[in-house]
KOLROMAR-707815 format. One line per 4 residues: number of its first residue (from 1); their letters; for each residue x, z, y of C-alpha. Coordinates in steps of 0.25 Angstrom, whole numbers. Example, Ala and Ser with C-alpha at 12.3 -4.5 7.8 and 13.67 -1.06 7.14 Angstrom:
2
1) AS) 49:31:-18 | 55:29:-4 .
***
This chain:
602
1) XXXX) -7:-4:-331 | -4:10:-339 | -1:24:-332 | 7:36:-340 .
5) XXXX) 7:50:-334 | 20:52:-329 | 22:65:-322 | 15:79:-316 .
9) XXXX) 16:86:-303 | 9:98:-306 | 3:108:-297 | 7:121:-294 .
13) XXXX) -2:135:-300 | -12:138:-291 | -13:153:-285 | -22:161:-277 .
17) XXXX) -17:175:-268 | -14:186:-276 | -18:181:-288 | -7:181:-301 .
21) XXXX) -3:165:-305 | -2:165:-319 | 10:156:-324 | 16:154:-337 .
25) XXXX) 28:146:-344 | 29:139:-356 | 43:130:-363 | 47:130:-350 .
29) XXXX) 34:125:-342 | 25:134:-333 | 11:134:-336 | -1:137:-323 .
33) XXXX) -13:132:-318 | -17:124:-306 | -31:122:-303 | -38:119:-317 .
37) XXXX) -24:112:-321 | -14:118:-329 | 0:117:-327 | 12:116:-338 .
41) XXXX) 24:113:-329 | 38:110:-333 | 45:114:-320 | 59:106:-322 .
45) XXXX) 52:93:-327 | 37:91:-320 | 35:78:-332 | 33:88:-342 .
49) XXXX) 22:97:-334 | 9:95:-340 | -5:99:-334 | -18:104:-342 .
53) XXXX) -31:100:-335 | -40:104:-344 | -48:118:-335 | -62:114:-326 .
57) XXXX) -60:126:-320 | -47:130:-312 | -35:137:-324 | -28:149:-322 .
61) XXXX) -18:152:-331 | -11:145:-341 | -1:149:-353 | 4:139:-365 .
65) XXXX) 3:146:-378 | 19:152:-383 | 17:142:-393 | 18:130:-382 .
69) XXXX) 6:122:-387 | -5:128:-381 | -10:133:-367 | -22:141:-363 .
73) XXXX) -25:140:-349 | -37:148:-342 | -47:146:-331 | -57:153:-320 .
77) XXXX) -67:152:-328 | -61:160:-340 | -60:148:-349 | -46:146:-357 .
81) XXXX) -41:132:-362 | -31:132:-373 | -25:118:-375 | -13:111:-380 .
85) XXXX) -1:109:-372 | 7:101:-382 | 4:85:-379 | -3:79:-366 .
89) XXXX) -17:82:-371 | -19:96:-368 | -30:98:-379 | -39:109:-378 .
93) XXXX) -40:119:-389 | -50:130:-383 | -57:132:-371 | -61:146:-371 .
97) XXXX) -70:154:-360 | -62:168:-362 | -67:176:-348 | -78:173:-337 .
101) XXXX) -68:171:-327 | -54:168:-324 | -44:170:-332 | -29:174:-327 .
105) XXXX) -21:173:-336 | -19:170:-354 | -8:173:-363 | -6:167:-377 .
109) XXXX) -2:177:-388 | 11:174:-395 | 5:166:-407 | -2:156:-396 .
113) XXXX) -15:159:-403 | -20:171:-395 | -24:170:-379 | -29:181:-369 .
117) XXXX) -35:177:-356 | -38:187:-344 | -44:185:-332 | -57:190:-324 .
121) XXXX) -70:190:-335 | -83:197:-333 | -84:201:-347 | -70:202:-350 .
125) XXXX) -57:200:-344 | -47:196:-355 | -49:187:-368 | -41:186:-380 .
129) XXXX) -43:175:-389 | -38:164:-398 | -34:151:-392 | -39:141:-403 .
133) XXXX) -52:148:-405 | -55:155:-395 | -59:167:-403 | -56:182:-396 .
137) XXXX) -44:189:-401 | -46:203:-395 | -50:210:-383 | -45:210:-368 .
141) XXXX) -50:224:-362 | -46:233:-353 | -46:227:-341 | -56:231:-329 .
145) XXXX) -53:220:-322 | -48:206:-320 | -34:203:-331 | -25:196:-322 .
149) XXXX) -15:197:-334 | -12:195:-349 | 0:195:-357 | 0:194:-373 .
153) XXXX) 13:199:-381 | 17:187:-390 | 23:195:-401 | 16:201:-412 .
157) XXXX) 11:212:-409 | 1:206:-398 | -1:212:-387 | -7:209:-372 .
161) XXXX) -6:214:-360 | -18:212:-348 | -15:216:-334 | -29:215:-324 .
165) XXXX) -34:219:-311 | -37:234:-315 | -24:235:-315 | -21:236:-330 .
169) XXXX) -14:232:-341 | -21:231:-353 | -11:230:-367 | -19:224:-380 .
173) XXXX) -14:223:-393 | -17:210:-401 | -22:203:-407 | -33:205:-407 .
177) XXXX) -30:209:-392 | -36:223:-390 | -35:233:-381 | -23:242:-383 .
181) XXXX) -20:249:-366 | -21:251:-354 | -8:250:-345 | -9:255:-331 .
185) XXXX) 3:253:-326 | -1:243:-312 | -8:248:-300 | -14:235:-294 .
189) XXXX) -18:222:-301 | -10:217:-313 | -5:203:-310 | 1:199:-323 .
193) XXXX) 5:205:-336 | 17:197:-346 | 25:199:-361 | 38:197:-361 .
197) XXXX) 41:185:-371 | 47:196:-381 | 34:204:-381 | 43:216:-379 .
201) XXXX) 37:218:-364 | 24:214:-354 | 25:215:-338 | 15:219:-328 .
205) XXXX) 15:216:-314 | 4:219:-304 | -1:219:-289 | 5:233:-288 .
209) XXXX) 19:225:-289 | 23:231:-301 | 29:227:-314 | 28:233:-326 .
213) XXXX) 36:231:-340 | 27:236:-353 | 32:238:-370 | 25:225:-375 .
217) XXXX) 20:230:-387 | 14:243:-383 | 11:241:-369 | 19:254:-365 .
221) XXXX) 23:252:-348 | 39:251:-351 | 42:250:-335 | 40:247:-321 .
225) XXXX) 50:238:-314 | 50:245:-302 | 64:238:-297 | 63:229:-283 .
229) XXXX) 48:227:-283 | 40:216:-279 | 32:221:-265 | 19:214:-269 .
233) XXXX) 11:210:-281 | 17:205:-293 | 8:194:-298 | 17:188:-311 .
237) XXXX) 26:190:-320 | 36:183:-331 | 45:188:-343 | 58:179:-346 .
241) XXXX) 58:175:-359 | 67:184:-363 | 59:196:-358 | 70:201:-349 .
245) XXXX) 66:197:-337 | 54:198:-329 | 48:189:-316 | 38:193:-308 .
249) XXXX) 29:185:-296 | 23:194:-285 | 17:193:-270 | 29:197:-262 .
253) XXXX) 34:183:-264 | 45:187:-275 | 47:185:-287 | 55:193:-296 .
257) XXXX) 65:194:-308 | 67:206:-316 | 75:213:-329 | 64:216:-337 .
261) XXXX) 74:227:-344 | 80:233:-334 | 68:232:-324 | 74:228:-313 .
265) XXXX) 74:216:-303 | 83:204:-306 | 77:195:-295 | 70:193:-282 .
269) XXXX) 64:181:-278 | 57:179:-264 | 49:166:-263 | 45:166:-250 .
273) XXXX) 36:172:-239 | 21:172:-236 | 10:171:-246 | 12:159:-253 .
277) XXXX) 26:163:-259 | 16:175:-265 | 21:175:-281 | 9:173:-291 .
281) XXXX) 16:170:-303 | 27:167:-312 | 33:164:-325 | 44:162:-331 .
285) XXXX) 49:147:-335 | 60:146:-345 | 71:154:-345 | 75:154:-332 .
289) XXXX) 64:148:-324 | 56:160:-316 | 42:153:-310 | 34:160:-298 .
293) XXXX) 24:155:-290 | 17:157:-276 | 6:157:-269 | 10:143:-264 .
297) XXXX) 10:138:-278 | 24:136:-279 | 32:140:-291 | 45:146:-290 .
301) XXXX) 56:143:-299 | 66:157:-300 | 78:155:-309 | 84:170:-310 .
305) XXXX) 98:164:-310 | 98:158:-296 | 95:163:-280 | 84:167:-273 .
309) XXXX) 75:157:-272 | 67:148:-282 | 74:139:-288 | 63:129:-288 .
313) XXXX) 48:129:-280 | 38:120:-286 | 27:117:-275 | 15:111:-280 .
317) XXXX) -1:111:-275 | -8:121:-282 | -21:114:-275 | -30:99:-278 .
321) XXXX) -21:88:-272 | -30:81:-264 | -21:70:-257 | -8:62:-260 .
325) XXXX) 2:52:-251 | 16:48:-253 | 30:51:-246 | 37:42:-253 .
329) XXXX) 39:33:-266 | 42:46:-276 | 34:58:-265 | 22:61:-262 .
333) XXXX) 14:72:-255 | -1:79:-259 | -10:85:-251 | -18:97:-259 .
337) XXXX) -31:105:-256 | -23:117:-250 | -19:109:-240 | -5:106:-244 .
341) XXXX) 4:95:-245 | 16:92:-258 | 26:83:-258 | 29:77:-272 .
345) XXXX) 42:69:-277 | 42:60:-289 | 56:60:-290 | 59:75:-290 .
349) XXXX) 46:82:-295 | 47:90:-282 | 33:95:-277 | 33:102:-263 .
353) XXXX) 25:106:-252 | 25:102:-239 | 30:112:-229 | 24:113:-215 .
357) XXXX) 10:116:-212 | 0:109:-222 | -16:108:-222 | -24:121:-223 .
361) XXXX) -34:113:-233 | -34:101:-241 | -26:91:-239 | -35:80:-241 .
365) XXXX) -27:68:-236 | -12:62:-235 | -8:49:-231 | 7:43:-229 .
369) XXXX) 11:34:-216 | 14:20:-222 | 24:18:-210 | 32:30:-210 .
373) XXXX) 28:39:-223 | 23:50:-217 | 11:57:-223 | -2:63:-217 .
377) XXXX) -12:74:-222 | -26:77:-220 | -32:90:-224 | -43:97:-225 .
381) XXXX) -40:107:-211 | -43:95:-203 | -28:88:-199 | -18:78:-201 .
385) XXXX) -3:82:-203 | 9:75:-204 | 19:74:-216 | 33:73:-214 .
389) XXXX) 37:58:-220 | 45:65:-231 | 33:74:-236 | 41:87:-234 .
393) XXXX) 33:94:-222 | 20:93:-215 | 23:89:-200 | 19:102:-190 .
397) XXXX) 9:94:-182 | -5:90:-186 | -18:85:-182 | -31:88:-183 .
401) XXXX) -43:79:-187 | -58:79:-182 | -64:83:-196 | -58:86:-209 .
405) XXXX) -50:73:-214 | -54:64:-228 | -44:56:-229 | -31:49:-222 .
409) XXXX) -23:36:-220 | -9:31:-211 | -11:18:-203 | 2:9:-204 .
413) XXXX) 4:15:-189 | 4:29:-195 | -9:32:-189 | -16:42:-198 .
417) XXXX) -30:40:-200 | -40:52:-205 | -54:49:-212 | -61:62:-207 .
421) XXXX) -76:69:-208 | -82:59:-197 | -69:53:-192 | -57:45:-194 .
425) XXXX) -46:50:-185 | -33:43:-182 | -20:51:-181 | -6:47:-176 .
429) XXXX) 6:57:-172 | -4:67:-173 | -14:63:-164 | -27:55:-166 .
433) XXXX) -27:43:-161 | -40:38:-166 | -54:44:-170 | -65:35:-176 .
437) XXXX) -78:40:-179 | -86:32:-188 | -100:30:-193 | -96:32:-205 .
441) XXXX) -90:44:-211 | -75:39:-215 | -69:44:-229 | -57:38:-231 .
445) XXXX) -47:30:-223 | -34:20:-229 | -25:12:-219 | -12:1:-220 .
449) XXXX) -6:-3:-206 | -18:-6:-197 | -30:-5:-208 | -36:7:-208 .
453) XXXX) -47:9:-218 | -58:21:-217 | -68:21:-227 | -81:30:-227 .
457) XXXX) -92:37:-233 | -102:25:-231 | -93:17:-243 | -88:8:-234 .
461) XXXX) -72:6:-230 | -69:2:-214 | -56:-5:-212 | -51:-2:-198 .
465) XXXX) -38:-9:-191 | -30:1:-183 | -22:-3:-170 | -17:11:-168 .
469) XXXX) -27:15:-158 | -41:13:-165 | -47:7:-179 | -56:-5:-180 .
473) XXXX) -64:-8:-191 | -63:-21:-197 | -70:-22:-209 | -79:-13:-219 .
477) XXXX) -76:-13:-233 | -87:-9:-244 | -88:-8:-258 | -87:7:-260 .
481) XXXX) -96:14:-266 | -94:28:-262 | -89:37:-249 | -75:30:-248 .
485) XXXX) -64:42:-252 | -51:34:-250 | -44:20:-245 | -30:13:-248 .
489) XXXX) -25:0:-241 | -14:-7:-252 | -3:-7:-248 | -1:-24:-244 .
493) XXXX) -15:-20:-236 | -24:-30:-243 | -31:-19:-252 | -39:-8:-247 .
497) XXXX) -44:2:-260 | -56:11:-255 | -61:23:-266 | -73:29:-265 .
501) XXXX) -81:42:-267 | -88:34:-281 | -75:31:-286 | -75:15:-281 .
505) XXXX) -63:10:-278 | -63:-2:-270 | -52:-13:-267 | -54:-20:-254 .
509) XXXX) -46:-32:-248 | -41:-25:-236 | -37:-38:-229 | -48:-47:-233 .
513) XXXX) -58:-37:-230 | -67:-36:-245 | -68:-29:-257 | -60:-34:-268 .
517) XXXX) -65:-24:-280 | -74:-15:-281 | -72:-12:-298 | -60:-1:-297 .
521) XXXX) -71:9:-299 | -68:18:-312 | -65:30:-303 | -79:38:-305 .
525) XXXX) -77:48:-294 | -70:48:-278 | -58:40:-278 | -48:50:-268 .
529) XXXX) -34:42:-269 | -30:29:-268 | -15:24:-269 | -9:10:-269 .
533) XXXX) 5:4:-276 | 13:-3:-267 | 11:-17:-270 | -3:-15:-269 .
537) XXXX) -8:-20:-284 | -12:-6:-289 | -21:6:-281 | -24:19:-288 .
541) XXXX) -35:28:-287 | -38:43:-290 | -51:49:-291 | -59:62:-292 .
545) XXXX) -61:57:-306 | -49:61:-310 | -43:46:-312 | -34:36:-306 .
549) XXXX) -35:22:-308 | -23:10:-304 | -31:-1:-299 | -25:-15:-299 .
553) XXXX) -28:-26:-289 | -23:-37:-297 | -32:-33:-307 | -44:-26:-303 .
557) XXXX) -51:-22:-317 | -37:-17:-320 | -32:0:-318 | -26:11:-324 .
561) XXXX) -36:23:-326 | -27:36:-325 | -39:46:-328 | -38:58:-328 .
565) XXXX) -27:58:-320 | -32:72:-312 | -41:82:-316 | -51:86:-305 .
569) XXXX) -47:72:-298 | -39:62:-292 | -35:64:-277 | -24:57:-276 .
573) XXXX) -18:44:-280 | -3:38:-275 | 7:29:-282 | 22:32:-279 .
577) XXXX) 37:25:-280 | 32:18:-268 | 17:13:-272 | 26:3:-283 .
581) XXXX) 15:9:-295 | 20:14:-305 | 18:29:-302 | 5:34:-297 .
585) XXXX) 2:50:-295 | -10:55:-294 | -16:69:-290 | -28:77:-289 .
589) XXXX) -36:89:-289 | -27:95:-300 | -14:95:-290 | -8:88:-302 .
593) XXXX) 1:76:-297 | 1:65:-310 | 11:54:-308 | 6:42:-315 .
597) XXXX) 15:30:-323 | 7:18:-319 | 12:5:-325 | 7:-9:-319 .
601) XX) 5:-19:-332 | 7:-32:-328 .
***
């Protein structure tokens, strides 16, 4: 048995209520961060996007050097990796503590041996140094407060522009960088400062909703676009790569385009209404391909030579994914820790997010109805809601559970049954329709047809049969060595998989009642997915410790080790194209989908 990588579904950047996103492009690819991962996204072909995990803390900003080989990514802690992007191994060339605090943003010089970062310091509040050493290269003063901003001039001679809380833009000639002005054009915070790609001009915009256009070599204020202005905060903005053009992000849910020579307006986009479709950044992508992003996460594809509306969204979580089930044999949906749902498609790329109204916490379980396909969620706020059979929209009704739910499972008579704080519960139609309180406090719960199987903090597994009205326990199964964190039936019924908290996973005869092996045991931490092919001869296994093992029950001492398969851990395990085997996915605390090419050797 043998696995290759086959594909990516990355997440989208996260962001936080008033706060600039930084984004930036490269050959065609944007570049952000999610979490601690970093994100290099080709947005017409997601096989080509490739994803850094190489931060402990959560990153912040990302930009590739002009040269294309390197990137320098930065974290909240003030620390900046600079590592290879050519190849799949990412190798680190410098790690380098540059502030004590979070950084906001980097730019590379024009020779891609030069970086400034700026951010919130004690000591200082900008760093300019060189990104194989580590060595200064000059000063970053001026500033009185945090730099929220930093653009550096990629023509000879340097210079570099910082724009901060104080409401200043500082200029600094380089390199060595060094103070040169103070410009003190802004009224309110200064969101974002950026060079045109001929280094004849730099913009500023601001929370005052101003935009400003300066000389690039001298930093002398040229003018004020003044024309159809944006009614709220401008938090980015983005040169064409022609430096005639200039795109700008702001709060008032627009986004526009505008002649950076004559200084008027080209374009205006609305995105939408409310808080969420709040712009918090952009870049531009290409020729043509103008990126903003909301306050939802979703990035907005603008082509100026069409309408007025995106020409694409791309939805993905921006949170940990927490749970996974499937919709069919190329979709599946995942449950994140804010409490939304996304629907996935192999066959399109497509990632989406459920309409309706979806959990106000983590969504911490789904489960799919083997008789009709339709898909429950459990979350954190204490309910079960429904999922229309297709994946597309939450169901308006839901119910609520006794305490908050730990895990989930559908009988063959589409009863859903909840392992709880305390409780299982039973649900069908929204209603309950049973309640069992046992002496042992239940952690998990699997069923197929009329078996249903809860297992508990005591180590042990309780198989119940279910007539529709009440469960009655038949056998206890044992061999677990710690809390038992998750249950799968196979899907012919005659193997029962339980993984624990130790990372034990164990195989029982279902049917006969007894433990078959107890040896698949090279997970070293909780075991929170399990996921079965169709013919019943492979299970895999995902784990906090960050692997996924493909067990074989021909072959007991056989697997496939997929380690590494997700920083932080694995939360979710589930083989598609109908269970046959062959592709496996898997996701995590990273909110990076993988999909796996796994190949059954004879």
């Amino acid at each position: 048995m043998s696995f290759k990588k086959a594909e990516i579904y990355p997440p989208n950047p996260v962001t936080a209520r008033g706060v600039s996103t930084k984004l930036s492009s490269s050959k065609g690819k944007i570049v952000y961060t999610s979490g601690r991962t970093v994100i290099i996204r080709d947005l017409k072909n997601p096989s080509l996007t490739a994803v850094y995990s190489g931060h402990i803390q959560n990153a912040t900003v990302a930009r590739i050097s002009p040269s294309g080989y390197y990137c320098a990514s930065a974290d909240i802690t003030g620390k900046v990796n600079v590592w290879d992007t050519v190849g799949e191994d990412q190798v680190l060339k410098g790690e380098y503590k540059v502030i004590s605090g979070r950084v906001n943003d980097l730019a590379w010089d024009g020779e891609s041996k030069r970086i400034i970062a700026v951010g919130d310091g004690k000591e200082k509040f900008g760093h300019a140094f060189m990104m194989d050493t580590g060595s200064a290269t000059g000063e970053i003063l001026g500033h009185s407060k945090v730099i929220n901003a930093v653009s550096i001039r990629h023509q000879r001679p340097f210079r570099a522009a910082t724009a901060g809380d104080d409401n200043l833009i500082v200029f600094h000639s380089g390199a060595p960088y060094k103070y040169e002005k103070t410009i003190k054009t802004h009224t309110k915070f200064v969101q974002d400062v950026q060079y045109a790609a001929s280094g004849d001009q730099f913009a500023s915009v601001g929370s005052d909703a101003k935009i400003f256009l300066y000389d690039g070599k001298t930093g002398d204020t040229i003018a004020e676009i003044t024309d159809s202005p944006h009614k709220g905060s401008i938090t980015a903005c983005s040169w064409s790569p022609d430096g005639k053009s200039l795109f700008t992000s702001s709060a008032d849910r627009t986004v526009k385009l505008w002649d950076a020579q004559t200084q008027k307006a080209v374009t205006t986009w609305t995105v939408g209404s409310g808080v969420d479709h709040q712009q918090v950044g952009s870049t531009w992508v290409g020729e043509t391909d103008l990126v903003s992003l909301s306050m939802s996460g979703d990035l907005n594809l603008f082509d100026p030579r069409t309408g007025d509306n995106p020409v694409r969204v791309f939805s993905a979580p921006q949170r940990s994914i927490n749970a996974i089930a499937p919709t069919s044999s190329t979709t599946f949906l995942t449950g994140t820790a804010d409490g939304r749902v996304y629907s996935y498609s192999t066959e399109t790329t497509e990632t989406t997010v459920l309409e309706g109204e979806a959990h106000s916490n983590n969504v911490s379980g789904l489960a799919t109805s083997g008789t009709d396909g339709t898909v429950y969620s459990i979350g954190f706020d204490d309910r079960v809601r429904e999922i229309q059979a297709d994946g597309s929209s939450f169901l308006p009704a839901s119910v609520p559970t006794s305490s908050q739910p730990k895990n989930i499972t559908v009988a063959g008579d589409s009863t859903v049954f909840v392992a709880e704080i305390g409780v299982v519960e039973a649900f069908r139609s929204n209603q309950k329709v049973f309640e069992l309180k046992p002496s042992y406090q239940p952690s998990a719960a699997g069923a197929l047809g009329t078996l249903v199987a809860i297992g508990g903090e005591d180590r042990k597994v309780r198989l119940n049969e279910w007539d529709g009205k009440a469960l009655k326990e038949v056998a206890v199964l044992e061999g677990n060595q710690g809390v038992v964190s998750v249950l799968a039936f196979s899907p012919d019924g005659k193997y029962l998989a339980a993984g624990d908290s130790s990372g034990k996973l164990i195989l029982f005869d279902a049917k006969e009642r007894k433990l078959l092996t107890s040896r698949w045991a090279h997970h070293s931490a909780r075991i929170n997915s399990l996921s079965w092919t169709a013919d019943s001869a492979h299970c895999a296994s995902g784990s906090l410790d960050t692997h996924v093992y493909v067990w074989s029950v021909a072959k007991l001492m056989k697997n496939i080790p997929i380690r590494n398969a997700g920083p932080g851990g694995i939360n979710g395990v589930l083989w598609l194209d109908g269970g046959k085997g062959g592709k496996l996915v898997s996701t995590g605390f990273d909110g990076v989908v993988r999909a796996w090419q796994v190949a059954f050797h004879v």
